[in-house]
C-alpha positions in Angstrom: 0.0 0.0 0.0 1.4 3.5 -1.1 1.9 6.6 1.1 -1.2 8.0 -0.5 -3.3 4.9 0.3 -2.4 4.2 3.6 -3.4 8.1 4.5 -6.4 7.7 2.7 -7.6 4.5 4.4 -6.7 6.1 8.1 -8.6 9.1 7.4 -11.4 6.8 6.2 -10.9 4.8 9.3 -10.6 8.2 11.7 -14.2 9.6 10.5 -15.8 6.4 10.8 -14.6 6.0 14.3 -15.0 9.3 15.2 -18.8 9.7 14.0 -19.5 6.8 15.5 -18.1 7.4 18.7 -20.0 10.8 19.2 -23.5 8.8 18.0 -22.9 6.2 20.7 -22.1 9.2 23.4 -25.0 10.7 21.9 -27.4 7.8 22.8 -25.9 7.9 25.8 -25.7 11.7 27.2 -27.8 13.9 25.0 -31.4 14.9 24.7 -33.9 12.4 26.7 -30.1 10.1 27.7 -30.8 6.5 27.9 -34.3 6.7 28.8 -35.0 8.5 26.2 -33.0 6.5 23.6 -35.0 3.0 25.8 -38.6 4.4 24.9 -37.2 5.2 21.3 -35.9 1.7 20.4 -39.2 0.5 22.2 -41.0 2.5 20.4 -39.5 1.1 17.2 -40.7 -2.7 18.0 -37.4 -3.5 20.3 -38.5 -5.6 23.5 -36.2 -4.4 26.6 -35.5 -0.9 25.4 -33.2 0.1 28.4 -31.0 -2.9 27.1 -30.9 -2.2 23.3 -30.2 1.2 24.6 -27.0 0.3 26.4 -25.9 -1.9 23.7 -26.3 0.9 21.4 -23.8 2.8 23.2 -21.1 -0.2 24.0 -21.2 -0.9 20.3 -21.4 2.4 18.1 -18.3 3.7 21.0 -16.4 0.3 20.8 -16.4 -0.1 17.0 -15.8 3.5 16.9 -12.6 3.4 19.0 -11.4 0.2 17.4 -11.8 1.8 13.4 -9.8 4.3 15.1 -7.1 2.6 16.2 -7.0 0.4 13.4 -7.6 -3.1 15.1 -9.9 -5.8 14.1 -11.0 -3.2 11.7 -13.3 -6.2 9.8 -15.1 -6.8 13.2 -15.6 -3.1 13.8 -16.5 -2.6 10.7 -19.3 -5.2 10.9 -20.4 -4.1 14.4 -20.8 -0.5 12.3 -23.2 -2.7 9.4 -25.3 -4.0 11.9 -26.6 -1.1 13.5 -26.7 1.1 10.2 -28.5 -2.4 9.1 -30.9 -2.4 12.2 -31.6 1.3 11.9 -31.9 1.6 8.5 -34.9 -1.1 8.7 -36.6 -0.1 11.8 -36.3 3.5 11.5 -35.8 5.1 7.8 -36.6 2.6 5.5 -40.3 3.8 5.3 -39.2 7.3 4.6 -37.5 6.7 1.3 -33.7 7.6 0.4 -33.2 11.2 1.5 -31.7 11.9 4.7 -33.2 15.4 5.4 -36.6 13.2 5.1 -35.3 10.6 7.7 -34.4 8.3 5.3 -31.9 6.0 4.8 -29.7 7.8 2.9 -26.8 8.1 5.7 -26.9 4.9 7.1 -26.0 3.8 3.7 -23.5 5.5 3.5 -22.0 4.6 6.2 -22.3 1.0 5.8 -21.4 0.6 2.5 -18.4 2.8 3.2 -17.3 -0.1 6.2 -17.8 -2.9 3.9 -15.0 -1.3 1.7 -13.0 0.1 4.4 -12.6 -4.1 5.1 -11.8 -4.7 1.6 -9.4 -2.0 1.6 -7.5 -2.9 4.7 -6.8 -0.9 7.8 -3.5 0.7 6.1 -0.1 0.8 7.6 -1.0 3.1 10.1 -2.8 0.8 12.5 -2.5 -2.0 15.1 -3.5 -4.3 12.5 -0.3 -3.8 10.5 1.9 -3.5 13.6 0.5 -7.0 15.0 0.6 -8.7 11.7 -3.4 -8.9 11.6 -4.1 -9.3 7.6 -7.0 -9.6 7.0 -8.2 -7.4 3.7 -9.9 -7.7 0.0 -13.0 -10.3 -0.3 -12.1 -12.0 3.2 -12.4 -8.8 5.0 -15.5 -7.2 3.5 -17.1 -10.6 3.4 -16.2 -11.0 7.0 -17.3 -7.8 7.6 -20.9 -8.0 5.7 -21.3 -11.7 6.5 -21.3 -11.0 10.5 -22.9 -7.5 10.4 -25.9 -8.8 8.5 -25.9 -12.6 10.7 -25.5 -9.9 13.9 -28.4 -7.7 12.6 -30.5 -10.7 12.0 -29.8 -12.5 15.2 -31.0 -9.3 17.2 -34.3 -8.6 15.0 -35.0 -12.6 15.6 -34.3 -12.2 19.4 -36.3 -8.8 20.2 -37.9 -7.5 17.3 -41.9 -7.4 17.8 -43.6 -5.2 15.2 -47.0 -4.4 16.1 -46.6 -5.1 19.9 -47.5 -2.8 22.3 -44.6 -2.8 24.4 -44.6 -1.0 28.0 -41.7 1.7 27.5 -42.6 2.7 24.2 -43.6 6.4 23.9 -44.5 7.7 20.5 -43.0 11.0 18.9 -39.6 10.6 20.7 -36.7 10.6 19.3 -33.2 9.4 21.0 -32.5 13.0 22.0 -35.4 13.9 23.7 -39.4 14.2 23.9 -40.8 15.7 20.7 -44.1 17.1 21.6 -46.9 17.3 18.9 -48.9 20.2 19.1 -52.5 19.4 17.1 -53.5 21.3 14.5 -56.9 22.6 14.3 -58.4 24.0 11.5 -61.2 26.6 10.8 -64.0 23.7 10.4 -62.9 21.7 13.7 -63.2 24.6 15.8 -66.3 25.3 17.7 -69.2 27.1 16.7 -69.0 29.2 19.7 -69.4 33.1 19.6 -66.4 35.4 20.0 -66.0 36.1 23.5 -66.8 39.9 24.2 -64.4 42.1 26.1 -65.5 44.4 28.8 -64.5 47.3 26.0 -67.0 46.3 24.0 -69.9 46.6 26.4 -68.7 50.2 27.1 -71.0 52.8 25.5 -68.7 55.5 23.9 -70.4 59.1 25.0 -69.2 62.0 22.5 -66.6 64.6 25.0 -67.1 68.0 24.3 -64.1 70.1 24.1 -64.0 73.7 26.7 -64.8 75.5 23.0 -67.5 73.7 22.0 -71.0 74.8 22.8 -69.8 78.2 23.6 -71.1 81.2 22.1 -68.5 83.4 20.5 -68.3 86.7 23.0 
């Protein structure tokens, strides 16, 4: 592998981990914090929300800091696959491709973008290199598609219940916090109810005169 390779592969590798870290820490501190990440996965079909919670942080901050360092980059990079795989089902399939419609346009991206980080290899710049680890081309993205997807299926067979109504789930929350709804009424829902009157408009107005007025001139 060339200079220019190996830099391009550990900058590859640094973003990956890097996003992924923050997205675990995410799940983990921001917005509604693991509660609020429980009722969300929950709320998606998950049973045991609090759990699916916690492993979303171990995993998305593991992987993260192993793509980072460069070791067992095929294994992180299928720990990355399976949740992009799990949320991209659960979450934005429904809403088509584009991300700014909740799609899955970026966990896509980010999956796809594992699977040939493990073809590539982790580069020279790595603990992979420096403990002889060589695992790269067909082996390593196979590896790393083959046990993202058998991961991704093992934990949709195990706790995936569409159409259940499970305990924790709370609808219109999102991993970072409550989203509150606010219904929208429109002009034929609302009541026929007259205008309440304010205590203005009960007041007669009675016509001032000014000092000058009425006054004959002298």
């Amino acid at each position: 592998m060339t200079g220019a390779e190996s830099t391009a592969v550990l900058l590859l590798r640094a973003v990956l981990g890097v996003t992924m870290i923050v997205h675990g820490l995410n799940h983990w501190r921001g917005g509604g914090r693991i509660a609020g990440t429980a009722r969300w996965f929950t709320g998606l079909g998950l049973r045991h929300g609090r759990l699916q919670a916690w492993l979303s942080v171990v995993t998305e901050v593991g992987a993260g800091a192993l793509l980072v360092l460069g070791l067992l980059t095929p294994l992180a990079g299928a720990a990355v696959i399976s949740v992009m795989l799990v949320a991209g089902l659960l979450a934005h399939r429904r809403n088509g491709f584009f991300v700014f419609k909740d799609g899955y346009e970026y966990v896509l991206v980010l999956a796809v973008a594992c699977v040939a980080l493990a073809m590539l290899g982790p580069g020279d710049v790595s603990l992979d290199a420096a403990a002889g680890i060589d695992i790269d081309g067909w082996a390593g993205g196979g590896l790393a598609a083959g046990v993202g997807a058998a991961g991704t299926a093992g934990l949709l067979a195990a706790f995936w219940r569409p159409g259940a109504q499970l305990p924790e789930a709370t609808a219109g929350e999102a991993p970072n916090g409550p989203r509150a709804e606010t219904p929208h009424v429109t002009p034929a829902e609302t009541p026929d109810t007259p205008p309440a009157k304010s205590p203005a408009a009960n007041r007669v107005e009675t016509p001032q005169e000014s000092p000058d007025e009425g006054q004959q001139p002298s």
